[in-house]
C-alpha positions in Angstrom: 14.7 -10.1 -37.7 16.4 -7.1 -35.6 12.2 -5.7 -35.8 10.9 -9.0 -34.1 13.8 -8.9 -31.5 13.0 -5.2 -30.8 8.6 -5.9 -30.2 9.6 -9.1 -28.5 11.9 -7.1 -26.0 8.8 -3.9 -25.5 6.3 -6.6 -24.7 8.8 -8.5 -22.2 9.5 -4.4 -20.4 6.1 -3.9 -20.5 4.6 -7.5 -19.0 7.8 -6.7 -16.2 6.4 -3.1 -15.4 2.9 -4.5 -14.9 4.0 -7.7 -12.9 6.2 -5.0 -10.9 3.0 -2.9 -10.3 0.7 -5.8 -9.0 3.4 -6.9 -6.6 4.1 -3.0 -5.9 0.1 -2.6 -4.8 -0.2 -6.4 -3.4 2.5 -6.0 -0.7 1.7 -2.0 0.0 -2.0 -3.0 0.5 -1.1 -6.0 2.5 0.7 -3.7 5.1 -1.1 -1.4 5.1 -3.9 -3.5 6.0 -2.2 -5.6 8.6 -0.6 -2.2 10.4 -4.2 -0.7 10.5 -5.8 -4.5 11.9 -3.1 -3.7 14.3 -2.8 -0.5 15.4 -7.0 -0.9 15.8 -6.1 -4.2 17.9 -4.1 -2.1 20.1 -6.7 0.7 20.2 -10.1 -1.2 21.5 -7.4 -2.6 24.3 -6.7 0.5 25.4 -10.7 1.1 25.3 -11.1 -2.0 27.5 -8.6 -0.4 30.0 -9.3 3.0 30.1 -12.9 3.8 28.8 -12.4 7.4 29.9 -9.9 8.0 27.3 -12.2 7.3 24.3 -11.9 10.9 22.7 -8.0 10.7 22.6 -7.6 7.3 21.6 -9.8 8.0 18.8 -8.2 10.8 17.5 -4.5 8.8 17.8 -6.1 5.7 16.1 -7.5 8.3 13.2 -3.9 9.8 13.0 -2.2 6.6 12.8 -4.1 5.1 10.2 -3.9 8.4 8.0 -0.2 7.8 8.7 -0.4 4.3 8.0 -2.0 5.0 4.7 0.1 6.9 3.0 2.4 3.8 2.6 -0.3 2.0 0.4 -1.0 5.6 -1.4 2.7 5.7 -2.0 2.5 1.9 -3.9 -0.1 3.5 -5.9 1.6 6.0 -7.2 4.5 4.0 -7.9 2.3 1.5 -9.8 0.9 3.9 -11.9 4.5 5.2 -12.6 5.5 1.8 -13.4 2.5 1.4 -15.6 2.7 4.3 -17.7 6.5 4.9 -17.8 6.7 1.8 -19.8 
């Protein structure tokens, strides 16, 4: 009895670490990738306004989505810990 009660309990840990992953990498990816529809948004305005300015605003859009995706990197690596921690 105490056996079954002790699998039961590793399968209900390890079906919550994996359900805590997918929502871990759904909502990191999902801002992620409305900050970078953003942030580009922002950037082709700029564009429109000042078309001089291309070379910098290219190279603060390319910074700020690095930046911005190291939030979503960070999900993944706290899924993977999730998934084989359990």
């Amino acid at each position: 009895m105490a056996a079954e009660t002790l699998v039961t309990s590793s399968y209900s840990v390890k079906s919550a670490a994996y359900i805590a992953a997918a929502l871990c990498m759904a909502f990191g990816g999902a801002a992620a990738a409305v900050a970078q529809a953003y942030v580009g948004g922002k950037a082709f305005e700029s564009l429109v306004k000042m078309p001089e300015q291309l070379k910098d605003i290219r190279t603060m859009l390319i910074v700020a989505c690095g930046i911005i995706e190291t939030g979503s990197i960070f999900a993944l690596v706290i899924a993977i810990m999730l998934i084989f921690r359990s």
